[in-house]
Each structure stands twice: as C-alpha cells, then as structure tokens.
C-alpha positions in Angstrom: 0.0 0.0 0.0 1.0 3.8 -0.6 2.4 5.8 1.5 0.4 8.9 1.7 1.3 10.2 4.9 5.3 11.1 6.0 6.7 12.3 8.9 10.4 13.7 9.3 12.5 13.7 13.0 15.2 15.9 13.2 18.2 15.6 15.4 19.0 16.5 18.9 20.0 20.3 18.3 18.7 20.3 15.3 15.5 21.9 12.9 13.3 21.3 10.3 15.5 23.6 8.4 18.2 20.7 8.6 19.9 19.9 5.0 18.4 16.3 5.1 14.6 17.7 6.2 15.0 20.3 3.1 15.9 17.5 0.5 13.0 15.4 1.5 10.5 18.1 1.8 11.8 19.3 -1.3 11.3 15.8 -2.9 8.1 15.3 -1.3 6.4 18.5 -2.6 7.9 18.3 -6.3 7.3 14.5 -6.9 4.8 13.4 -4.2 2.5 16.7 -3.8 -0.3 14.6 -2.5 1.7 13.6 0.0 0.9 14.4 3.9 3.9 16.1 5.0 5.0 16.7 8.3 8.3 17.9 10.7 7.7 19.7 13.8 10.6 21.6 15.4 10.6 19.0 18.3 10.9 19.6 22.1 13.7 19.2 24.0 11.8 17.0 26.3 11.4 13.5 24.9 8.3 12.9 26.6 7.1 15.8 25.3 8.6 14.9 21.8 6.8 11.6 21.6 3.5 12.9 22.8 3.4 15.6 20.4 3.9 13.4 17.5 1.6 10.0 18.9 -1.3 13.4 18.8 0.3 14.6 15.4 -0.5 10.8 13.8 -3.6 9.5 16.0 -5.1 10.3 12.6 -3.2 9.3 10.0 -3.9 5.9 8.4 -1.5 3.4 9.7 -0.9 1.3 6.6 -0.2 4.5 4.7 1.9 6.1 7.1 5.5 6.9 7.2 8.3 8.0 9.8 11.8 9.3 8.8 14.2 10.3 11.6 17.5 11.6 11.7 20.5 10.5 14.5 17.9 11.2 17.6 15.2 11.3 15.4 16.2 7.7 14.1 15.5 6.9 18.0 11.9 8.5 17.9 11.1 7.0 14.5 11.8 3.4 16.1 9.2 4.3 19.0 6.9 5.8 16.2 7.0 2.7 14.5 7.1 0.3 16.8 4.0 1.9 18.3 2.0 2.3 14.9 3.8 -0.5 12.8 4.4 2.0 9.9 7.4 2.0 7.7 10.6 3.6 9.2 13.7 5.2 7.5 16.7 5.4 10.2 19.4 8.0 9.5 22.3 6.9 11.6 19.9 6.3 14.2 20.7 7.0 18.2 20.7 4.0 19.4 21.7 5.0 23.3 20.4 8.3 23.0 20.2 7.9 27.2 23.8 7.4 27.4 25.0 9.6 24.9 23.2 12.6 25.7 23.9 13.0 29.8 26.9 14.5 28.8 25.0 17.5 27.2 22.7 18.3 30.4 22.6 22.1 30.5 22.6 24.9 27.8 22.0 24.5 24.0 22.4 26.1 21.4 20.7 25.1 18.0 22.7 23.6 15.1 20.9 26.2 12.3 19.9 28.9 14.2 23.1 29.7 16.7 20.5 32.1 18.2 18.1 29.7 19.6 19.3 28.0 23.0 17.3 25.5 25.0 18.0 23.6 28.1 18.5 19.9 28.2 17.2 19.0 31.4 18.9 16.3 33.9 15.3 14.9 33.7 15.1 14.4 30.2 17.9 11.6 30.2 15.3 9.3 32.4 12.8 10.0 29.7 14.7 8.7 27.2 15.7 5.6 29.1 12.1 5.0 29.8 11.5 5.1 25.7 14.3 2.5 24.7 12.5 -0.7 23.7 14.2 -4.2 23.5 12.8 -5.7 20.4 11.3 -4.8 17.1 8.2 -6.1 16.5 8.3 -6.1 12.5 11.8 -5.7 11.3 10.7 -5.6 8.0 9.3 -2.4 8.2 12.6 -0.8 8.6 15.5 0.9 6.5 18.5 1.9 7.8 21.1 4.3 6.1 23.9 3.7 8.5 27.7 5.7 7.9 31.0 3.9 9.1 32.1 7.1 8.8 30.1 8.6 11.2 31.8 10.9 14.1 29.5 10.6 16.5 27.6 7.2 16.8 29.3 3.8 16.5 27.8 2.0 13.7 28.4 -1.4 14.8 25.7 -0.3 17.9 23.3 1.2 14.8 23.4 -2.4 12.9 23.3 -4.5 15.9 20.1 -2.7 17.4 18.1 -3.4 13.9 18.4 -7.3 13.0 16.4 -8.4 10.1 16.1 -5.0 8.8 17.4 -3.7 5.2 20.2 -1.6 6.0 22.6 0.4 3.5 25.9 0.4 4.9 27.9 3.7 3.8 31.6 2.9 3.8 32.8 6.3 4.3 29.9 9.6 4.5 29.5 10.7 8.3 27.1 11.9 11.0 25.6 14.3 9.1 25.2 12.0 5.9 26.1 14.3 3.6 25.9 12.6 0.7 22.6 12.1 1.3 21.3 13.2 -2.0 23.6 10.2 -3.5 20.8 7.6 -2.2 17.9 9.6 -1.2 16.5 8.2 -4.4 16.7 4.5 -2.7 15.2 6.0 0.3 11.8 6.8 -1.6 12.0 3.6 -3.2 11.1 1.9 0.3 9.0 4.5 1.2 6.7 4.0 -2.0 5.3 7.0 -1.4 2.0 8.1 -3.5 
C-alpha cells in the first residue's frame, strides 16, 4: 500500500531547516504533492517529543503512514513505528540516546539557528531511558542508512540494534550523511510513497 502520509525527525540540536529535512521536503512536494507532510521543530523534552507526535499521527492511516528520523530522530522513528507498525527510514539512528546525551545536560544552542538555545534537562535523560524498547516487533518495516564514517555514533551499535532489517551500509559519509542526496532516491524507493 502507498504511503500517503510522512513524517520527518530531526536531530537533537537540530530543525526542520536541517539539510536532510529540506531534501526530502523538497522531494516530497515536487514528486509526491499529494503527499501528507509533516516535521515539527521537536521539544527538548522527549516525553514531550513523543507525545506531540503519537497526537500529530492519531489520525493518520497506519498502513499509509511513514516515519523518517534523523541521529535522535532515528530513535523516535523506532518508538513511532514500533508503536503504529508504519514504515521507518533510520538515519544513523541514536541508538543509546540515554547514554550519549547525559553528557549535554545544560545549555544549548541550536545547530541552524546559533541564536536559539534550549536547556537539556537532567530529567530528560530518564525519559529517554524510559523510551528504549528491546525488540522490534516487525523488522521488515525498517530501512536503515547507516555511515561507518560517522563521528559521533558507532555503527556497529546502529546495525546491531536493527536485526532483520534492510540496511545500507555507507563505507565512508559521516554523521551528518552528507551525501545524502547520493541515495535519497533509494530511500523513496522503500517508502513507496503516493
């Protein structure tokens, strides 16, 4: 079945107004117009993340919906789709975003706006801890575009969290991916969009 609803996740300091969010909204609107599209600046809270987009898709058709997530983003696409058993594109996904992120407890700035600054609450780490799940319930529903090259998460920890699932291991590229436009092509082709 079509996809004819997609939702984009930006990373942890990150926008909408990331390179990879413009390329796909880009591709979205000039090839796939009838497209549902959607990618909220998200909180810095995670609870508050995932609640915002579980109300964002309570209506969406879940056969014909979508999730694409980037680095942190890959993280909340897994609980998206693990909770609505829609397709899911990870972009060197977070895989112990818990972990990883204690480290950044305080004052933020954002990545593309230097202006904006949030606070990453001690808190927040326990939310994310509370979001890691175990197991995925349909591996088959995933795509992962994972960079050995990438700076900041180990990709050995990206492949081994998704077994089963198609994944497109980069040799080089890095965190950012970007190369991105070199396979977004391949991307769509999963995503079968309408």
């Amino acid at each position: 079945m079509a996809v004819t609803h997609l939702l984009y996740l930006h990373g942890f300091r990150s926008s909408p107004q990331s390179n990879k969010a413009r390329q796909v909204a880009a591709r979205v609107a000039q090839r796939h117009p009838k497209v549902t599209w959607w990618c909220p600046q998200l909180p810095p809270s995670p609870k508050a993340a995932i609640d915002l987009l579980m109300q964002g898709v309570a209506a969406w058709p879940r056969p014909q919906m979508a999730v694409m997530g980037s680095s942190l983003g890959g993280f909340y696409a897994t609980c998206v789709a693990e909770a609505t058993a829609c397709k899911a594109v990870l972009l060197n996904p977070a895989i112990h975003p818990a972990r990883d992120l204690a480290k950044y407890i305080g004052e933020q700035t954002a990545w593309n706006d230097p202006g904006e600054h949030f606070f990453f609450e001690p808190h927040f780490v326990d939310e994310l801890r509370a979001l890691e799940s175990t197991q995925l319930t349909h591996p088959q529903n995933y795509f992962g575009v994972i960079a050995k090259g990438d700076e900041v998460l180990d990709w050995r920890e990206m492949t081994g969290r998704y077994p089963g699932t198609r994944i497109k291991l980069l040799e080089d590229s890095d965190h950012a991916l970007s190369d991105f436009d070199s396979y977004i092509a391949e991307v769509f082709d999963f995503l079968d969009l309408a």
